[in-house]
VEXBA-708934 format. One record per residue: x, y, z of N, C-alpha, C in turn; residue in three letters. Coordinates in steps of 0.001 Angstrom, whole numbers, plus 500000, padded with zeros to 6 digits. Layout:
! residues N
nX, nY, nZ, caX, caY, caZ, cX, cY, cZ, code
X, Y, Z, X, Y, Z, X, Y, Z, ALA
...
//
This chain:
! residues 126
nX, nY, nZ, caX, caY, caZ, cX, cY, cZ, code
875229, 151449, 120756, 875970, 152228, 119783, 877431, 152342, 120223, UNK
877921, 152289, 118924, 879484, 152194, 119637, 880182, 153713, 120131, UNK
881022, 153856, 120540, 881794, 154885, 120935, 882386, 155192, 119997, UNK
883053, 156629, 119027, 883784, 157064, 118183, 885048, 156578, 118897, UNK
886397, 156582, 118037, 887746, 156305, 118328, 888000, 157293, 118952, UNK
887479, 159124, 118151, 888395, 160293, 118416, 886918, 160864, 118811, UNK
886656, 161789, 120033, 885510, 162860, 120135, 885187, 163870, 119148, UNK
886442, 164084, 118307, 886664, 165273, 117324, 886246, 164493, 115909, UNK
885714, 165200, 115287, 885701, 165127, 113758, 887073, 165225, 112911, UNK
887514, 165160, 111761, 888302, 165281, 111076, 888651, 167390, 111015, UNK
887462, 167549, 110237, 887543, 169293, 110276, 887672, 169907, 111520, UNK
886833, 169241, 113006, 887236, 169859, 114268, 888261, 169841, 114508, UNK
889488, 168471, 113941, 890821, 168862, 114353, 891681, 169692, 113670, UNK
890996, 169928, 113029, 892117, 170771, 111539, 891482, 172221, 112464, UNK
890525, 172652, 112520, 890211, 173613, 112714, 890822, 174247, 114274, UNK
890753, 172911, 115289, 891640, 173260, 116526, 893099, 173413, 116514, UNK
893205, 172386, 115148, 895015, 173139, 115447, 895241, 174199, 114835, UNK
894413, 175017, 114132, 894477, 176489, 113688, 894394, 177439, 114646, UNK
893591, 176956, 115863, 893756, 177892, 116461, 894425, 177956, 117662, UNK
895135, 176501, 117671, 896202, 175990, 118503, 897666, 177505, 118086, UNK
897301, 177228, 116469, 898809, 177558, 115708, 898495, 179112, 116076, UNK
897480, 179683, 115685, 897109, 181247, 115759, 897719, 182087, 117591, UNK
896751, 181316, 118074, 896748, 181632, 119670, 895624, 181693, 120156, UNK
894873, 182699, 118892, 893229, 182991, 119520, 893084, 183462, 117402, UNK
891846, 183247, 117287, 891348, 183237, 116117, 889730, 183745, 115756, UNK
889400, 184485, 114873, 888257, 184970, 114674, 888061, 183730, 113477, UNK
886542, 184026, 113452, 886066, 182925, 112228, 886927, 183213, 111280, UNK
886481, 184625, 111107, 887316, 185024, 109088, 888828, 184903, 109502, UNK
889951, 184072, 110388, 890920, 184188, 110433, 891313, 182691, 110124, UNK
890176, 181626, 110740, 890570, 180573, 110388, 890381, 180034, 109042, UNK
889003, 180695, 108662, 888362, 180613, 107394, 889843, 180838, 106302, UNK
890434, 181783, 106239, 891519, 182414, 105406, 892462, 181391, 105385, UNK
893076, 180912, 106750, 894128, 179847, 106596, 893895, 178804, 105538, UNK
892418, 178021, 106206, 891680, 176983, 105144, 891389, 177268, 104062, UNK
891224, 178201, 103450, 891116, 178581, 102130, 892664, 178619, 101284, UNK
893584, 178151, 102007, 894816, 178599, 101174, 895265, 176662, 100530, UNK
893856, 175794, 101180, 894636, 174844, 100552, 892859, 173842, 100121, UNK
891809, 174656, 100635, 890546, 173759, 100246, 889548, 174983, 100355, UNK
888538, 174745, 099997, 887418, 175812, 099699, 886322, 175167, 100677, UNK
886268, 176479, 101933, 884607, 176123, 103215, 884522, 177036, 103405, UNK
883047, 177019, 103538, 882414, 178342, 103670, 882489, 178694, 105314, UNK
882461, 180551, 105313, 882448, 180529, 106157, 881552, 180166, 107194, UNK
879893, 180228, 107037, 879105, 179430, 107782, 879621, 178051, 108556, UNK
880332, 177722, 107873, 881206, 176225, 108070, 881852, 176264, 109323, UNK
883136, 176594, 109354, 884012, 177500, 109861, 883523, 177628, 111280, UNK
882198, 178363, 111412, 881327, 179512, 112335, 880947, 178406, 113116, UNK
880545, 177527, 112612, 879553, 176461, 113387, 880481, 175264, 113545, UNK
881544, 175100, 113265, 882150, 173993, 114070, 883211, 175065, 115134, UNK
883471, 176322, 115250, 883723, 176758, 115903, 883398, 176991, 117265, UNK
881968, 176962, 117185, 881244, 177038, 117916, 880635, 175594, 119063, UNK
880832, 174447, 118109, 880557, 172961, 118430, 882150, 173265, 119326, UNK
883045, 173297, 118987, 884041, 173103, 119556, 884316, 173488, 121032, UNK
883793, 174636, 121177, 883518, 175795, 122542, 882593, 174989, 123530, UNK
881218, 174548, 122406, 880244, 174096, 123010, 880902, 172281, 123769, UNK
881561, 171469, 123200, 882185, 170634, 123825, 883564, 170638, 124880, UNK
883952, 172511, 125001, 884862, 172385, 126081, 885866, 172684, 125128, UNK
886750, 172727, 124205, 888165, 172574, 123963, 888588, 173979, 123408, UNK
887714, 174665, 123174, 887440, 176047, 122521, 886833, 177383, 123989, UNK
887751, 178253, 124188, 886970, 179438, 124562, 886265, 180671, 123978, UNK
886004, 181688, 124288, 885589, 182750, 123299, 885518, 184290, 124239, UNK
885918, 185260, 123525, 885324, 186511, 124162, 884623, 187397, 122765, UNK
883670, 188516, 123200, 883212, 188916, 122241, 884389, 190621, 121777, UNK
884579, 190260, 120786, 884994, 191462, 120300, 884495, 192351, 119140, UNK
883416, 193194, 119577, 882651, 194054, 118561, 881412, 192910, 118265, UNK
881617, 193162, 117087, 880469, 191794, 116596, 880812, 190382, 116213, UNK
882487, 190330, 116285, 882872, 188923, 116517, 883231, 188153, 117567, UNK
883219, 187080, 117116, 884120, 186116, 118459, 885406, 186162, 118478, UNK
885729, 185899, 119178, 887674, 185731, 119472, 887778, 184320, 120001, UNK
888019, 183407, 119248, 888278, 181720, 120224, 889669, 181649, 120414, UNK
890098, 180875, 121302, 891534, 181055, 122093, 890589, 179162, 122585, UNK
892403, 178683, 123152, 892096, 176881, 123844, 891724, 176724, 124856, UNK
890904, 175969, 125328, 890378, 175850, 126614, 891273, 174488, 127182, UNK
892051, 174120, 126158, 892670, 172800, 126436, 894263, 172589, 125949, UNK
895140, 171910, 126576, 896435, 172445, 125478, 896496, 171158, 124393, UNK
897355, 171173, 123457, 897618, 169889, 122344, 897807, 168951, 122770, UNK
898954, 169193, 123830, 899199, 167542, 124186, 898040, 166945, 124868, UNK
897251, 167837, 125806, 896517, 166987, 127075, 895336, 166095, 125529, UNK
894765, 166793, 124445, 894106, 166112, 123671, 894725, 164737, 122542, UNK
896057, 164703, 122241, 896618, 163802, 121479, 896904, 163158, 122932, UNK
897347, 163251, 124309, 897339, 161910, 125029, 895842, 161256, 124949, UNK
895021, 162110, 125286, 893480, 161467, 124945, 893248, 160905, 123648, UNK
893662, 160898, 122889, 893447, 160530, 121336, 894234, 158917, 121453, UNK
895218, 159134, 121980, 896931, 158540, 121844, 895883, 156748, 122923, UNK
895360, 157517, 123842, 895090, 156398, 125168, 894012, 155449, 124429, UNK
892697, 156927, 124038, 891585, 156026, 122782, 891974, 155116, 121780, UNK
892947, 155566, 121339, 893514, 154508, 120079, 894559, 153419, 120544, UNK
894805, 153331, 121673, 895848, 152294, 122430, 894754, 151269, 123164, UNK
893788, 151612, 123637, 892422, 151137, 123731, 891623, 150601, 123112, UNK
891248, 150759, 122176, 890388, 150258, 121116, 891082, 149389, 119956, UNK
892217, 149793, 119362, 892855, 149162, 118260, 894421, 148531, 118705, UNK
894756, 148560, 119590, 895834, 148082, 120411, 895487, 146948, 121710, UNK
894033, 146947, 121997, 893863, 145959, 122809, 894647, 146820, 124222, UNK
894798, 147874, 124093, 895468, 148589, 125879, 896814, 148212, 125269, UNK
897515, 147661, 124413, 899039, 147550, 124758, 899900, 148470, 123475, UNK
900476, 149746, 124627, 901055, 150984, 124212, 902377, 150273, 123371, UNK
902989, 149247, 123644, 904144, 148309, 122920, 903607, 147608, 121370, UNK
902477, 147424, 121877, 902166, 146795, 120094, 901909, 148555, 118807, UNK
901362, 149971, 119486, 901168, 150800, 118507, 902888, 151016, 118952, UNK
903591, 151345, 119324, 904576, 151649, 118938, 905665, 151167, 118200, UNK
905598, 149728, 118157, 905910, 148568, 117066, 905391, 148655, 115832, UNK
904059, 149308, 115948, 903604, 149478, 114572, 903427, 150443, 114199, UNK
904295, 151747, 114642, 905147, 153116, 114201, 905870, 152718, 113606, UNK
907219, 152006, 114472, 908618, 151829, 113919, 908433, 150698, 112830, UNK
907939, 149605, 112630, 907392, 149329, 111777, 907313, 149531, 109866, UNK
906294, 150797, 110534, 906016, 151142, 109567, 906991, 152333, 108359, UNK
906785, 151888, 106549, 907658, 152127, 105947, 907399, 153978, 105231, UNK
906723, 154729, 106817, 906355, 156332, 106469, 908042, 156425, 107150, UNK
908311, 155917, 108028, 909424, 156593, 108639, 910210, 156121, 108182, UNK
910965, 157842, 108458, 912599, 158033, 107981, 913756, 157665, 108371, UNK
915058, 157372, 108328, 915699, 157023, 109245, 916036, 157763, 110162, UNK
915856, 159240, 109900, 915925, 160150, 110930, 914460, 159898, 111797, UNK
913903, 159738, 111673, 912504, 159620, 112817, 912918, 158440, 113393, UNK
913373, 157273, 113059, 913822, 156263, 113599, 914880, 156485, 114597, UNK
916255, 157042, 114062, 917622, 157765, 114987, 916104, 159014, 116690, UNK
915428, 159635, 115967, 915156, 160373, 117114, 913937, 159645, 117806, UNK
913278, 158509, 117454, 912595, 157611, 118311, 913438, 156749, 119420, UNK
914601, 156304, 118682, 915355, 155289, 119365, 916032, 156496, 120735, UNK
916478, 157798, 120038, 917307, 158814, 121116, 915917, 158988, 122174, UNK
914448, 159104, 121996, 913839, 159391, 122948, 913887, 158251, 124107, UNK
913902, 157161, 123726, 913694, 155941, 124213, 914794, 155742, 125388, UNK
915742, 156286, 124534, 917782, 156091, 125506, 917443, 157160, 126861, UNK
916847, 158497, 126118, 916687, 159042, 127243, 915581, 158811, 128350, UNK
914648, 158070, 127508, 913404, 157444, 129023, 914223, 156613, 129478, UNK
915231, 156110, 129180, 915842, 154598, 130229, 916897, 155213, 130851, UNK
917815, 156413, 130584, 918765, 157454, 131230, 917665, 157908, 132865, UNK
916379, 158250, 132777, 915786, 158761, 134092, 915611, 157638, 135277, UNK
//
């Protein structure tokens, strides 16, 4: 069986960067955000909250009769893991061919282009 690209689901990441964005989050807190642009129940919500904790990237304390989840992990350390998986698998290992096929590509602006090229000046400035 093959290996997934990403460990996370689509909704696990939406749901971790909510509580990336929050700090620490109760179900009915993330539930509310997601409701301002798609309709899930909270059962939903509850139980990938919980998958999330249960795989490490999620903590929890109990407060009253809810949970409180807060990160067990920060953003970047998971998008370099995401970033390495997908440089791995669909890049063949070479970090020069996905970044060719950033700049490339016709999503970017010329301003994302001006501040790709300025990051680049400054990795070759160190």
């Amino acid at each position: 069986m093959r290996k997934p690209l990403s460990p996370l689901g689509e909704t696990e990441m939406e749901i971790l960067n909510h509580v990336w964005e929050l700090g620490e989050a109760s179900v009915a807190d993330v539930r509310k955000r997601m409701l301002e642009y798609r309709d899930v129940a909270y059962t939903t919500v509850m139980t990938i909250l919980k998958n999330l904790a249960d795989k490490d990237y999620l903590k929890y304390r109990e407060e009253g009769r809810s949970y409180i989840y807060y990160a067990a992990v920060k953003p970047e350390d998971v998008r370099f893991s995401l970033i390495d998986r997908l440089v791995d698998k669909v890049f063949k290992g070479s970090p020069k061919d996905l970044v060719q096929t950033l700049v490339q590509s016709e999503n970017l602006s010329e301003a994302d282009l001006r501040e790709i090229k300025s990051l680049i000046d400054k990795l070759e400035d160190k």
